[in-house]
C-alpha atoms as one frame of an Amber mdcrd trajectory, in Angstrom:
protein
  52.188  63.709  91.297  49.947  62.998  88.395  46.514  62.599  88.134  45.029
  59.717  90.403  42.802  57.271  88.966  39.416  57.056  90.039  36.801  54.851
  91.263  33.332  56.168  90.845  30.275  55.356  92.223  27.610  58.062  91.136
  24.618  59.373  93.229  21.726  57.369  92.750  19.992  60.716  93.180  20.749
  64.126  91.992  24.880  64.694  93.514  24.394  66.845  96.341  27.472  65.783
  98.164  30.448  63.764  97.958  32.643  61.258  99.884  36.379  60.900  98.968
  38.177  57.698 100.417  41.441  56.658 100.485  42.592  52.985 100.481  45.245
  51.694 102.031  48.852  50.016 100.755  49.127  47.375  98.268  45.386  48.047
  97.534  43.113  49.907  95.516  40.032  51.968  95.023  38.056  48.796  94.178
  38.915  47.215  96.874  36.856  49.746  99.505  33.894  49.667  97.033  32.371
  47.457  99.547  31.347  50.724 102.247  30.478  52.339  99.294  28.202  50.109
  98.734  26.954  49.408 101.949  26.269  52.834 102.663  25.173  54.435  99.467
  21.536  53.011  99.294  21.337  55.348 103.080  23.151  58.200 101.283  21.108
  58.386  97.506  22.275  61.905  97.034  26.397  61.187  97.550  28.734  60.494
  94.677  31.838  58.042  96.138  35.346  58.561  95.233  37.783  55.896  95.905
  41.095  56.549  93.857  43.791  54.637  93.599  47.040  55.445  95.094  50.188
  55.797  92.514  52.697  53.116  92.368  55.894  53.847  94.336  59.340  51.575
  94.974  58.775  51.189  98.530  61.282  51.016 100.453  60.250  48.916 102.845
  59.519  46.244 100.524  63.074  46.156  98.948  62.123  49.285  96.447  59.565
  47.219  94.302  56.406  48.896  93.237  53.900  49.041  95.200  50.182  51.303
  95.261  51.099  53.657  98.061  50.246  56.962  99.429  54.231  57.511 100.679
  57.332  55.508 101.208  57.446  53.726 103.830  61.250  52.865 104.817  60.501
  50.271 107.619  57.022  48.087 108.835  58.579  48.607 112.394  57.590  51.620
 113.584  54.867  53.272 111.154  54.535  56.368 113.199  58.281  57.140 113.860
  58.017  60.789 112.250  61.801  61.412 111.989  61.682  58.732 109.015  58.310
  59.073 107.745  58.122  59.930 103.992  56.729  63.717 104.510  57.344  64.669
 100.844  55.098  62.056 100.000  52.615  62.515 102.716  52.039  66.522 101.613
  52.216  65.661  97.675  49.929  62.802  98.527  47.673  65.725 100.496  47.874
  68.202  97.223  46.452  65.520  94.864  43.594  65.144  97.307  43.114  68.921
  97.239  42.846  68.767  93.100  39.620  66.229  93.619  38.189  68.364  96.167
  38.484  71.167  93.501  37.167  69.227  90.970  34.397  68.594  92.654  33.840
  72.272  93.468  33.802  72.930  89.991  31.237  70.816  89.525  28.987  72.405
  92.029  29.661  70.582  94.994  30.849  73.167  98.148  33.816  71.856 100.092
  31.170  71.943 102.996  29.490  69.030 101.499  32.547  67.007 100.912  34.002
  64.461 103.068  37.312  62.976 103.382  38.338  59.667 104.462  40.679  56.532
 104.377  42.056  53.644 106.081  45.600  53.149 107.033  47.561  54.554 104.685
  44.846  56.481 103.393  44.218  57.386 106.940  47.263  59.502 107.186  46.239
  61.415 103.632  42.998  62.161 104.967  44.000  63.363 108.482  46.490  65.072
 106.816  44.480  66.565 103.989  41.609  67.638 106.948  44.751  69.440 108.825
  46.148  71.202 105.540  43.798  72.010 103.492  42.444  75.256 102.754  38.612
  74.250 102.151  36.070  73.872 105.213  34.758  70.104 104.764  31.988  68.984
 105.777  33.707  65.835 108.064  37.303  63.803 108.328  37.285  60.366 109.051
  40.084  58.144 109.456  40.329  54.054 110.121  43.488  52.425 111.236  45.886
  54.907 110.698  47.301  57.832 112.609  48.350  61.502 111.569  51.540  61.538
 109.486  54.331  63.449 110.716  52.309  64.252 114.126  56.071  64.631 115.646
  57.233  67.253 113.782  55.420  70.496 114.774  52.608  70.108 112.590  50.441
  72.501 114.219  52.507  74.601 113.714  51.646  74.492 109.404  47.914  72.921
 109.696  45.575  75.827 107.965  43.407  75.762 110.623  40.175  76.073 108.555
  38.424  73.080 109.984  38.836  73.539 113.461  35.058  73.097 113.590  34.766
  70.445 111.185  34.367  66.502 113.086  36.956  64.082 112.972  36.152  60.612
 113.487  39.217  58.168 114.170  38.401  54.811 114.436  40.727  51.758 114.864
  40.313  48.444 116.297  41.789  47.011 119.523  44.168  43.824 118.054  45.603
  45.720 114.889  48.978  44.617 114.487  49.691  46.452 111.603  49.176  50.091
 113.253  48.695  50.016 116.927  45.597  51.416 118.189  47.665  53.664 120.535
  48.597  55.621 117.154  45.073  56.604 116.122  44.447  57.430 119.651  47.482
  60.101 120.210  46.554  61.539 116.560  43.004  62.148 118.476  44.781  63.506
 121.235  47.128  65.321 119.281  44.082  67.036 117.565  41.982  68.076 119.772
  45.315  70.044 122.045  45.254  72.039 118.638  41.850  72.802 118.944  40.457
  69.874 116.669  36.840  68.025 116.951  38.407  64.669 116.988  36.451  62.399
 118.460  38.064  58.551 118.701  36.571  55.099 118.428  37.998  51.706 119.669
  36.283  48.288 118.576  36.998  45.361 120.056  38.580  42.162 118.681  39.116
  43.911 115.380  42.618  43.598 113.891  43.398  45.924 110.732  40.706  45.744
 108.948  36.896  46.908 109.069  33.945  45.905 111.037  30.280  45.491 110.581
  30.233  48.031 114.142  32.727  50.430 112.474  31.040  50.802 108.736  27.430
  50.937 110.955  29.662  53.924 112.979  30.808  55.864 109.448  27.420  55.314
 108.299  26.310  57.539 111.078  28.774  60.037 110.560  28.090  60.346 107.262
  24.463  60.821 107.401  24.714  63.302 110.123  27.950  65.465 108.241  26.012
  65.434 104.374  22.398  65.509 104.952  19.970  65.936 102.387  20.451  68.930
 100.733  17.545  71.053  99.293  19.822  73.554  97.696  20.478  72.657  94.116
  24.627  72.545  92.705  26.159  75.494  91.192  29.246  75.457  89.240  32.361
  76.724  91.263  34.430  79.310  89.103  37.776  78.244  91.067
């Protein structure tokens, strides 16, 4: 996969930390600049990265292009992980990994970088949490679930942020990808010794709340506080 195109919103302040979120299918990084901008006036000191997914033939939507973080080969079951597009998931994951190391280059440690998304981006940053050979500083995931949680992935997670919180959130009348998905990927997490901690909101379909961004905002604040220490250029 090639270089993703980014969405930037800078630090108002001087870049101490550094959110990375992942939008969903069909859309793009402008369309989540919304939390970014809800939140960043509480978080002066955080740089937002929202990039935009590649354009893939989907097939689930008769192999036309579409932004998207995998293939998806049916809307039926989004969480049946014996035809889930894993290729696509883990090169999905690696591009995620060259922004993290970007941004480590810069100055900014993995332990002040946060990964998130929502559905589609959900899985990538789940995943990406799961995989990835840098401690972060938090996960968070809306509406989406852990991609190929049925085949064994425990068994091929890195293991390096086994301390580091997950936050799954998901409302209660999502259609799209049942809550009962982002609940087992909790589940499934914390059996392999994950901090996933799981958060249901009620009468929200697939889509985000005014209760869930008030929820990330906490998580964020707590996870990349104010740091007093100033950036040093990685030399990875």
């Amino acid at each position: 996969m090639s270089s993703l195109e980014l969405v930037v919103v800078p630090a108002a302040e001087e870049h101490t930390a550094t959110v990375l979120f992942l939008h969903g299918l069909g859309d793009s990084g402008v369309g989540w600049l919304f939390l970014a901008e809800a939140i960043a006036p509480m978080l002066p000191h955080v740089k937002w990265i929202l990039p935009n997914a590649p354009m893939l033939a989907l097939s689930a939507n008769d192999n036309m292009p579409v932004p998207a973080w995998f293939d998806v080969p049916s809307f039926d079951k989004p969480s049946n992980g014996s035809t889930m597009d894993e290729k696509g998931m883990m090169a999905s994951v690696d591009a995620i990994n060259q922004i993290i190391e970007a941004e480590m280059k810069t100055g900014i440690p993995s332990e002040r970088i946060v990964v998130g998304g929502f559905s589609q981006g959900c899985v990538i940053s789940l995943l990406t949490g799961f995989h990835t050979r840098h401690k972060l500083a938090g996960v968070l995931g809306c509406s989406g679930w852990l991609g190929v949680i049925t085949q064994g992935v425990e068994k091929t997670g890195s293991g390096i942020n086994k301390e580091t919180p997950f936050l799954i959130c998901h409302g209660d009348q999502d259609e799209v990808v049942k809550p009962k998905y982002g609940q087992a990927s909790a589940k499934y997490l914390t059996k392999c010794g994950y901090k996933a901690a799981f958060k249901l909101y009620q009468t929200l379909g697939h889509a985000a709340s005014p209760e869930e961004i008030a929820d990330i905002a906490v998580f964020l604040k707590a996870q990349l506080p104010p740091s007093t220490t100033p950036a040093v250029a990685s030399k990875l």
